[in-house]
C-alpha positions in Angstrom: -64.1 -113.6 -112.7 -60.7 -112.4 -113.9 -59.8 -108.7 -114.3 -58.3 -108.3 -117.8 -57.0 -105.2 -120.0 -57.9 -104.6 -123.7 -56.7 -101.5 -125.7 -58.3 -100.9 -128.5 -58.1 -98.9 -131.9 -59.7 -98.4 -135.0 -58.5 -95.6 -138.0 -60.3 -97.0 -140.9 -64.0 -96.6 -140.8 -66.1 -100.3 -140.2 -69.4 -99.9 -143.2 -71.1 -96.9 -142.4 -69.2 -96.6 -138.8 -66.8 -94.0 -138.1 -63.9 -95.4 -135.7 -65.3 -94.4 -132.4 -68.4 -95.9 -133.1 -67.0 -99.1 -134.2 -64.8 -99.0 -131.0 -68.3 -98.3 -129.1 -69.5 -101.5 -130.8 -67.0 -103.6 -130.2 -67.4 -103.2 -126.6 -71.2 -104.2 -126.9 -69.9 -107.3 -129.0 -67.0 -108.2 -126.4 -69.8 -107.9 -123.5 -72.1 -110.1 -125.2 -69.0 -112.2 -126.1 -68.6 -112.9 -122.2 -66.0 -109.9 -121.9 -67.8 -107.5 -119.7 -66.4 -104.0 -119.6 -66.6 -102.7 -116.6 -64.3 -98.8 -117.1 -63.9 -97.5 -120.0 -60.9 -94.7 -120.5 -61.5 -91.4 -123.0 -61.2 -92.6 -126.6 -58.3 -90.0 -127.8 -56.7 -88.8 -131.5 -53.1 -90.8 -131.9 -51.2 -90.5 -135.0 -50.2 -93.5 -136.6 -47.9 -96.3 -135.5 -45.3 -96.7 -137.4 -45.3 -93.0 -138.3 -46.6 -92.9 -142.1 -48.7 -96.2 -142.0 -52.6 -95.1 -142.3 -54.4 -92.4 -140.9 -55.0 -91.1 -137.1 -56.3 -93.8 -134.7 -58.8 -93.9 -132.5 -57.3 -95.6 -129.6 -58.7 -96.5 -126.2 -58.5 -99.2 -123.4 -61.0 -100.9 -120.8 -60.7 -102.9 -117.8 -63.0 -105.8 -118.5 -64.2 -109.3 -116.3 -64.5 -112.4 -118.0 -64.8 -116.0 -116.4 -63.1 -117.0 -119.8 -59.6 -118.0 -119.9 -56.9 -115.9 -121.5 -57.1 -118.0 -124.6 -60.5 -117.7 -124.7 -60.7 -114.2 -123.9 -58.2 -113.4 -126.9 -60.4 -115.6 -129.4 -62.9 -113.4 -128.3 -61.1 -110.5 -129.3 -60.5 -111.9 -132.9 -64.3 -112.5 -133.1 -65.3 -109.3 -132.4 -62.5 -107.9 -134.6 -64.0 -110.0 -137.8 -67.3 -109.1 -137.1 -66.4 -105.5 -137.5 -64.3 -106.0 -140.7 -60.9 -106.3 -139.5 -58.3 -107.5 -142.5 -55.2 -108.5 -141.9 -53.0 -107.6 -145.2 -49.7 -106.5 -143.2 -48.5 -106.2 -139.6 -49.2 -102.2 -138.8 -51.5 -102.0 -141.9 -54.5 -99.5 -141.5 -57.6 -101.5 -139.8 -61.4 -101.2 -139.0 -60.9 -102.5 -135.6 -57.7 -103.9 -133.5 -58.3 -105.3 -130.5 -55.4 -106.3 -128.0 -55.5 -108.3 -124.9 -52.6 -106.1 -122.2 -52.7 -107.9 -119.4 -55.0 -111.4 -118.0 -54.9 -111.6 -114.3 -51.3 -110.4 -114.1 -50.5 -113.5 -115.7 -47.0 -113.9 -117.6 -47.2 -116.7 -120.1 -45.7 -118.6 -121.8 -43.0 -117.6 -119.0 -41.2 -114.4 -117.7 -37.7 -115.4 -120.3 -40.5 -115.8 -123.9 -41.7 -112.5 -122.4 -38.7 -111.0 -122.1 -37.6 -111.8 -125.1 -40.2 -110.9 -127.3 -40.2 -107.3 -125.2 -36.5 -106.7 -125.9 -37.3 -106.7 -130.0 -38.4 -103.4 -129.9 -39.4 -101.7 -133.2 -37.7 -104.7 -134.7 -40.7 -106.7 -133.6 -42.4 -105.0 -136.8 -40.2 -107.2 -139.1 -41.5 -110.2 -137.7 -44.5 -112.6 -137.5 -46.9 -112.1 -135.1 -46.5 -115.0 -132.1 -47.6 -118.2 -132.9 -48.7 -118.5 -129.3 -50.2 -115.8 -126.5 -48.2 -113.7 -125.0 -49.0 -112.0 -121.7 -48.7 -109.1 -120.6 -48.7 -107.4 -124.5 -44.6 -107.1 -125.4 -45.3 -104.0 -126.6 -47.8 -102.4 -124.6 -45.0 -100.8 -122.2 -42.9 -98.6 -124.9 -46.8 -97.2 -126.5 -47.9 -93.9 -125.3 -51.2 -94.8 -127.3 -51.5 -98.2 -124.9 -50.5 -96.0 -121.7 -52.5 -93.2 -121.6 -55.6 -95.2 -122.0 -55.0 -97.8 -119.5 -53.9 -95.6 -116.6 -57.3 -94.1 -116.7 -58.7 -97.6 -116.2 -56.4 -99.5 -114.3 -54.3 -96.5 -112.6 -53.3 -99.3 -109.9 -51.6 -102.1 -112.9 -48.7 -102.9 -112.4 -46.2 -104.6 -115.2 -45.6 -108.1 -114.0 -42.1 -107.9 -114.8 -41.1 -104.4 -114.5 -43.2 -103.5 -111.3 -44.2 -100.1 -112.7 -48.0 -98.8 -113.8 -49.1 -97.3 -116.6 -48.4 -94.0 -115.7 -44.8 -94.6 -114.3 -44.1 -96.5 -118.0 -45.8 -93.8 -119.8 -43.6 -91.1 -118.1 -40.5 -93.3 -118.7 -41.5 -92.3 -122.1 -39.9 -89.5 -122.2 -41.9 -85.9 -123.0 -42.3 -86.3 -126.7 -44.4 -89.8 -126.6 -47.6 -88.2 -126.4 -47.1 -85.8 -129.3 -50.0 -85.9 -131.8 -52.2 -87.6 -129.1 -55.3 -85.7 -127.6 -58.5 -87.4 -126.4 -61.6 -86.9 -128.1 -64.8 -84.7 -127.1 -67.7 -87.0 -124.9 -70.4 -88.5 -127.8 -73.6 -86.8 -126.8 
């Protein structure tokens, strides 16, 4: 079994499901999808990203096992996505569920210099198609307060492949204005 790190999000509701049910959901459909969660952070309040582009998210992150391999595990993750109504109009457009695969065993793929580059884009990433091909960990998961918060409550001990720093250390490099808007969510009953 493989440890691997999903965030999730969700700021359009899925049918008659608000977004932290659908996100509740989801993690149902990725278990049965061979993508067991085994910790689950707060789900917490995060204002849209880019700033503008749809209502509040609900964002969140588990630390999962799966046997599948990272390919697989992310074709999971677009299952479960269209079975809970996710379209794809635009990159950053509002969406019933979004579904991200951080990290895979603490592999880097394709390789360390594709990462690198595609993490060096920045915002300007937005401008572009989305990777024809997976690439691990997420590019953009270390500059994302939304991503970071989450995760350090699952995986507190993660460390970047190529930077060496967790989720909190990234987060804090942050600066103290990343997590403005953000607050988690009160416990479902």
């Amino acid at each position: 079994m493989t440890l691997c790190l999903i965030a999730l999000g969700a700021n359009l509701p899925a049918g008659e499901r608000a977004p932290a049910q659908t996100l509740d959901e989801a993690l149902a459909r990725l278990a049965a999808e061979g993508v067991r969660p085994i910790r689950v952070s707060r789900w917490w309040r995060t204002p849209a990203h880019p700033p503008g582009s749809g209502p509040d998210f609900v964002n969140g992150a588990a630390a999962c096992e799966s046997a599948l391999p990272a390919e697989g595990v992310l074709a999971a993750l677009h299952r479960v996505e269209d079975a809970l109504g996710r379209a794809r109009p635009a990159r950053w457009a509002p969406r019933s569920c979004d579904l991200d695969l951080i990290d895979w065993g603490g592999r880097i793929a394709p390789d360390a210099d594709e990462l690198r580059r595609w993490m060096a884009l920045s915002d300007r990433a937005g401008a572009l198609p989305a990777p024809d091909r997976l690439i691990l960990p997420h590019p953009r998961a270390h500059e994302r307060a939304f991503v970071l918060a989450p995760l350090a409550e699952v995986a507190p001990a993660w460390r970047h492949p190529v930077s060496g720093l967790t989720a909190a250390q990234m987060l804090a490099a942050l600066g103290p204005g990343a997590m403005a808007g953000m607050s988690p969510l009160p416990a479902g009953p």
